[in-house]
N, C-alpha and C positions, 0 to 999 in steps of 0.2 A: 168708235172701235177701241176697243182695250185690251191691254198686255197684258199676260197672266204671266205674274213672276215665278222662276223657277222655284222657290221657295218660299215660305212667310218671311224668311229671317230675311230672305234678300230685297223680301217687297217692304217691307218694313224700314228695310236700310237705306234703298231709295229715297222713300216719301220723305225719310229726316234729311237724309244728305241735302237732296237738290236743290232745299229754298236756301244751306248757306250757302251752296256752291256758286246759285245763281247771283247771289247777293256779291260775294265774292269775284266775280265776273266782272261786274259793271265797278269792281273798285280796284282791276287791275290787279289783282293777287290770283289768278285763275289757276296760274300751275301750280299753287298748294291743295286744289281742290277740282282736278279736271278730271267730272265725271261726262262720258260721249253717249249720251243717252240719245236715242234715235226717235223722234218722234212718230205716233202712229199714221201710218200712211205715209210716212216721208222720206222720197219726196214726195209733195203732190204731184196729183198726174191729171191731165185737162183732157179728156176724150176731145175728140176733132167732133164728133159726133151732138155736143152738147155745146159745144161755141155758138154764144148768143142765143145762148137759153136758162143763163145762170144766172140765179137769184143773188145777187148780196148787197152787203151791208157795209158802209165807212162808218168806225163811230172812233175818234182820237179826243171825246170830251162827254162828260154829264157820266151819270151810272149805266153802267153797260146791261143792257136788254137783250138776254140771251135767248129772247122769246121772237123773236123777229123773226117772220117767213122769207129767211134768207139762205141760200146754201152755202155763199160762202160771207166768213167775215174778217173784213181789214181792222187791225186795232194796231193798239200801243204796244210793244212787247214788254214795258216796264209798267205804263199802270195795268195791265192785264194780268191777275192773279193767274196761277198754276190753277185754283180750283175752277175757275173763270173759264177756262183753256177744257177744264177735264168736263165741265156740263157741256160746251158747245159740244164736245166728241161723241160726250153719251148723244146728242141731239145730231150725230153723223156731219155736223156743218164742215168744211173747209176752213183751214186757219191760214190765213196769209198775215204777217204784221210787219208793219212799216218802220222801216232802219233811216235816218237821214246818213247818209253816204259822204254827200260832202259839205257839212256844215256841223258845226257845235254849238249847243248851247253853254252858258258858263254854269247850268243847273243841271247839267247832265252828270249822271252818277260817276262818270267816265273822264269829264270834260280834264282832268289834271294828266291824263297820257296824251292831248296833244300838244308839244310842245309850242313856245310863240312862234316859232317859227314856218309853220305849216298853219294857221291861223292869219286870215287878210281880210277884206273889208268885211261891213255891215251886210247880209244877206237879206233876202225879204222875211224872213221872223224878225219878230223883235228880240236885239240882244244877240242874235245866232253870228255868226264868222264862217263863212266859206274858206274851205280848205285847198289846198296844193294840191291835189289830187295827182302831181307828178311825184312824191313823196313815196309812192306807193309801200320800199320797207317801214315806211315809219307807221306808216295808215293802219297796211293789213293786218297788224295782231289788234290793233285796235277794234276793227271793223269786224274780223275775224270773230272775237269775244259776243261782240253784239248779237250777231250771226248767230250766235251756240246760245246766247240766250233765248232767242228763240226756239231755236229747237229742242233745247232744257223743257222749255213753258209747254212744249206741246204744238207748237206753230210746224205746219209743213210747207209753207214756202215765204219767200219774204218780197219785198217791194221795193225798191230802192228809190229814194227819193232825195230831190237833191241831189240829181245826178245831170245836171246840167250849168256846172257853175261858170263851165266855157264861155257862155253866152251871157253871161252878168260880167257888172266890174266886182272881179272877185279880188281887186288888189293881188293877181298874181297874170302872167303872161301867160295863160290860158289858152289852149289853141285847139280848133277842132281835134283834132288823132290824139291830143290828150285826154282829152276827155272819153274817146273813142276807147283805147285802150285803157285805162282805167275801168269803165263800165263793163267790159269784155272782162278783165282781172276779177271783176266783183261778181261776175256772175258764172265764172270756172270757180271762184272760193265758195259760192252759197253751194255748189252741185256737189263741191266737195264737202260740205258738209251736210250734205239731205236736204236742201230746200231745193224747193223748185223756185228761180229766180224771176222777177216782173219788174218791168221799166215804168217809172213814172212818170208820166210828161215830156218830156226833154222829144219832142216832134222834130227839131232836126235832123236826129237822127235815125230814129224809127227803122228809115228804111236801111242802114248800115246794122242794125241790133238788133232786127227783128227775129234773124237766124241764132241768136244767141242767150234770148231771151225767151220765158215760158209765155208768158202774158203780158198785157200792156196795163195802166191803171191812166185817166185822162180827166186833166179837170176841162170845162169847158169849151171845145171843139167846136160845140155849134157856134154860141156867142163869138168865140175867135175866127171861124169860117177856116175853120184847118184839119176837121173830120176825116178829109179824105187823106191827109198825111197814116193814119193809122192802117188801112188798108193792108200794107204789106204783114200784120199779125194775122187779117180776116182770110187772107189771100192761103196765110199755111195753116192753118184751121185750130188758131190759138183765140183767146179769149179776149175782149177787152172790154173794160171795167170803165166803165165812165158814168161823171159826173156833171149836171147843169145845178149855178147857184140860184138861175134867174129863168124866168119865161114859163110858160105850161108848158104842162106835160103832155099834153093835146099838141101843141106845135112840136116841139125839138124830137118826141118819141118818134114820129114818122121819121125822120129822119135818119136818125139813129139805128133803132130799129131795122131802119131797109139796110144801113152799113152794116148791121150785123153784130152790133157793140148790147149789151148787158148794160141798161142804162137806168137813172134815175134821178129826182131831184133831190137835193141838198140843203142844210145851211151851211155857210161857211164855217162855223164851228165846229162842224162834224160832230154834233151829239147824234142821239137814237132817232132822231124824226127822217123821215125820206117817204117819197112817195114814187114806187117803181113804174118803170114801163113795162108795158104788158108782153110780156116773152111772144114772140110769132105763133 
């Protein structure tokens, strides 16, 4: 889908603006350069009608394959080029891209707005720091910026990941309703800024976020035996997006499949390779 600018001058002034805007974004100077460009189609919007019939694609490594028979696809929103973003749209695909929510890396464009003191232990990346997610004024212009990158690039909903640091030792006193509200906060800011917002993993809570969230995103369900925890997304006729690293796709797709989930196999790299389950 594409936007026809009212003008040449103004489409012209676009296309220069938004790669420094975006650049400018991820290093914390945003209000010298806050352009609120609406991505097309965004928010995204998930028919009830098409749940667990949706093709996509995870790829967060290797050269991205915009030729993939996928309709939607999760990526980086920083190695994800704008032009990246504008083939997938000419290709009608879905753009969802993945925000880590409550952790840092020390390589992130961004990583010098959060101060030590919202920074606690070792997370499961290597290098990364789980954050205070009770911090919230300090978080949200952070988080906030990430969010708009997105929807700069062209992404019409985002994924939140890393939104379960409750349940790790994240070097802070973490408690369920923290975490709860936090995750509620980040997905009234993606709505507020056009995305349409998706939980990733974090199965504790599923059924407390289900009403609050667009879609789910799920690594490994079967191998864990905790499929049925995602139910309450199938139940209000949202989407869920899952992932096996291990097994056939002859085994775990019955499965899956019959829950109603958009599945397929993986490497854990998440480059271009997958091999889907057959939509019903």
């Amino acid at each position: 889908m594409r936007i026809r600018p009212r003008t040449r001058a103004v489409g012209r002034g676009l296309r220069v603006a938004l790669p420094a805007c975006v650049a400018l974004a991820l290093l914390g100077v945003l209000a010298a350069c806050r352009v609120d460009l609406t991505a097309p189609g965004a928010p995204t919007s998930w028919p009830a009608a098409s749940s667990g019939r949706w093709r996509w694609q995870w790829q967060l490594s290797g050269v991205l394959d915009p030729t993939v028979e996928a309709d939607v696809f999760l990526l980086d929103p920083v190695a994800t080029t704008a032009a990246q973003t504008t083939e997938l749209r000419s290709r009608d695909r879905r753009l969802v891209c993945q925000v880590h929510v409550g952790s840092v890396l020390p390589g992130d464009p961004d990583a010098d707005r959060f101060p030590a003191a919202v920074r606690g232990a070792v997370s499961h990346r290597p290098q990364s720091r789980w954050l205070d997610v009770r911090q919230w004024d300090t978080l949200r212009p952070v988080l906030a910026d990430r969010f708009r990158l997105c929807r700069g690039k062209g992404f019409g909903a985002v994924a939140l990941a890393d939104a379960d640091g409750y349940a790790h030792r994240s070097g802070f006193p973490l408690g369920f309703d923290d975490q709860l509200l936090f995750n509620r906060r980040l997905a009234g800011l993606a709505r507020s800024l056009s995305l349409s917002p998706g939980l990733v993993n974090d199965l504790q809570q599923v059924a407390a976020l289900a009403p609050d969230f667009d879609f789910a995103v799920n690594e490994e369900c079967v191998r864990l035996d905790r499929c049925d925890r995602l139910l309450p997304f199938v139940e209000a006729g949202k989407p869920v997006f899952h992932v096996e690293y291990a097994g056939s796709t002859t085994d775990f797709c019955v499965t899956t499949v019959g829950y109603g989930f958009s599945s397929m196999r993986k490497q854990r790299q998440l480059d271009a390779w997958r091999i889907p389950c057959a939509a019903p």
